[in-house]
N, C-alpha and C positions, 0 to 999 in steps of 0.2 A: 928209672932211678928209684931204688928203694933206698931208706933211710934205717938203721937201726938205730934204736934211743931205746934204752933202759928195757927191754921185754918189747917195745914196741916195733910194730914195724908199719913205718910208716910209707906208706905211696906214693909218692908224688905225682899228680896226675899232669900229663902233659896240656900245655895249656892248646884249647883248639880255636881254629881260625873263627866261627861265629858262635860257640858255646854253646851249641843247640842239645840240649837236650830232653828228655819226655815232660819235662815238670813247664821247661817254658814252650814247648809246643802246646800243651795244655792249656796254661794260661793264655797261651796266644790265640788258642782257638775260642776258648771261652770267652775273650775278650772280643772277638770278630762279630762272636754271636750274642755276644750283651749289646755292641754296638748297632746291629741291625736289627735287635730287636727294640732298642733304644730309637733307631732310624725311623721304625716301621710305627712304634707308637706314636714317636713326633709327629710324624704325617700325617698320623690319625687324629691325634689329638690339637695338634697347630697348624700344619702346612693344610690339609684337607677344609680346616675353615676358612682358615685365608682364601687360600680358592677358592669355597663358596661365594666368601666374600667380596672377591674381586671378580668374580664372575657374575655377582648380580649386582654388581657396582659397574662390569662392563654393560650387562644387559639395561638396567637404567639411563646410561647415558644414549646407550641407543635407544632408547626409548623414548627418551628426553630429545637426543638429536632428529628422530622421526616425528614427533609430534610438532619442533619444532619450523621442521620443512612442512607437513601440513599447513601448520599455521600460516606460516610463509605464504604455501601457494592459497589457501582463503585467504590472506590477507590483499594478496593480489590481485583473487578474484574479485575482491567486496571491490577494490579499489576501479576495477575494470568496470564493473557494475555502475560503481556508484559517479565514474565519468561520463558512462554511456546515460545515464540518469539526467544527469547535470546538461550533459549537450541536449538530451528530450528537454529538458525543462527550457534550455535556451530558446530554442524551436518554438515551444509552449509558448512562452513569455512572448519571442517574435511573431508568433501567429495572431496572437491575443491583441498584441499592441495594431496589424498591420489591423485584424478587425473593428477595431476600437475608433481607429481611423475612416476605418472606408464606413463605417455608421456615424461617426461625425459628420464626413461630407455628405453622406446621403439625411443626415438632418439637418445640417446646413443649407443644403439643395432646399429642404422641406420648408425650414422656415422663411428662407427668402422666397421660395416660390407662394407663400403664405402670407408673406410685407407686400409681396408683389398683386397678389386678389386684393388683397384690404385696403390699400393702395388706388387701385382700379375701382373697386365698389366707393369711397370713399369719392373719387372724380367723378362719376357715378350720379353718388348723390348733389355732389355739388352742383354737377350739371342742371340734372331734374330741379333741386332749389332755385339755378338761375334762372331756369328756364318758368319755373315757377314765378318765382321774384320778375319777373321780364314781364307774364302772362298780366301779374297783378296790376305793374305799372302802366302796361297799357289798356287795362280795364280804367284804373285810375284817370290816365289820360283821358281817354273817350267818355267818362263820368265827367270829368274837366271838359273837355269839348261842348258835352251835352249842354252842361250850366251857362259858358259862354257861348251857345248858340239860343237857350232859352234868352239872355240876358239880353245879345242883340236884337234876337223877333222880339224882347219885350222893348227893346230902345226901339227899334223900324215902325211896331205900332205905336209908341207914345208918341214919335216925333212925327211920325205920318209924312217920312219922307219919301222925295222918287228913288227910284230905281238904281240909278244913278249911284245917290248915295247909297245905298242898300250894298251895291256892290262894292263899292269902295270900300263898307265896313269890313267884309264876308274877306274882301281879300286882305286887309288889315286883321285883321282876328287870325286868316292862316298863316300869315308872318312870322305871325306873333307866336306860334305853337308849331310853327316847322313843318316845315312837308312830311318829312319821315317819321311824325309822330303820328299821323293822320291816318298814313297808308295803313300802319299796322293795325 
């Protein structure tokens, strides 16, 4: 469809179905290529540290998560350790106490068997004193015997009696001092 107007002649272009033509292929391409290179800076410039970033934000946490299963299993172990410790020392403490004992009874043993000598030495002694003390008495006695048999031979010669009476005294005087004190 052309148009005439005044000397002009105008065109009319028919209208097309996406109106493609060199100026917006152009722009369209250079817009693709502002875009990727807009893309490829972003990466560079933001997306590339973020990743860094979350990459040794992941590598921390596993590092963090591994240190803390070490921990774990030392902790386990100290715990293991420090039961098998604890039953030693129960053991200990049971060993200690059963010794503590059986040295009790064997000074217990010691010292009664030691009441028991001193005890004996002590009867001992008593004995030997009685027998002592016994010895003395009958020294005593037989000093006593002596006196009243001097006393009697001095009555028998003062009174210058028979026989008779003589005898009668001898067995009056042992009457008088007991059979059993004589023998001894």
């Amino acid at each position: 469809m052309n148009l005439y107007t005044g000397g002009m002649l105008l065109t009319t272009m028919e209208p097309r179905l996406f109106d493609l033509d060199f100026q917006l292929l152009t722009d369209s391409f250079l817009t693709l290529i502002s875009v990727f290179v807009l893309f490829f800076a972003m990466s560079y410039l933001l997306f590339n540290p973020v990743r860094a970033m979350l990459e040794k934000r992941q590598n921390k946490i596993a590092d963090e998560l591994s240190t803390a299963a070490a921990a774990e299993e030392e902790a386990k172990r100290l715990q293991a350790e420090y039961e098998q410790k604890l039953s030693e020392i129960n053991k200990e403490a049971d060993e200690i106490l059963r010794d503590a004992r059986s040295r009790a009874l064997v000074s217990e043993n010691q010292i009664v068997a030691e009441a028991k000598e001193e005890a004996r030495r002590i009867v001992e002694r008593a004995q030997v004193e009685a027998e002592l003390e016994k010895a003395k008495a009958a020294d005593e006695v037989k000093q006593e015997m002596i006196l009243v048999a001097c006393a009697i031979a001095g009555k028998v010669v003062a009174a210058n009696i028979n026989t008779e009476i003589q005898d009668s005294l001898v067995d009056e005087t042992l009457k008088e001092m007991g059979v059993s004190t004589w023998q001894n």
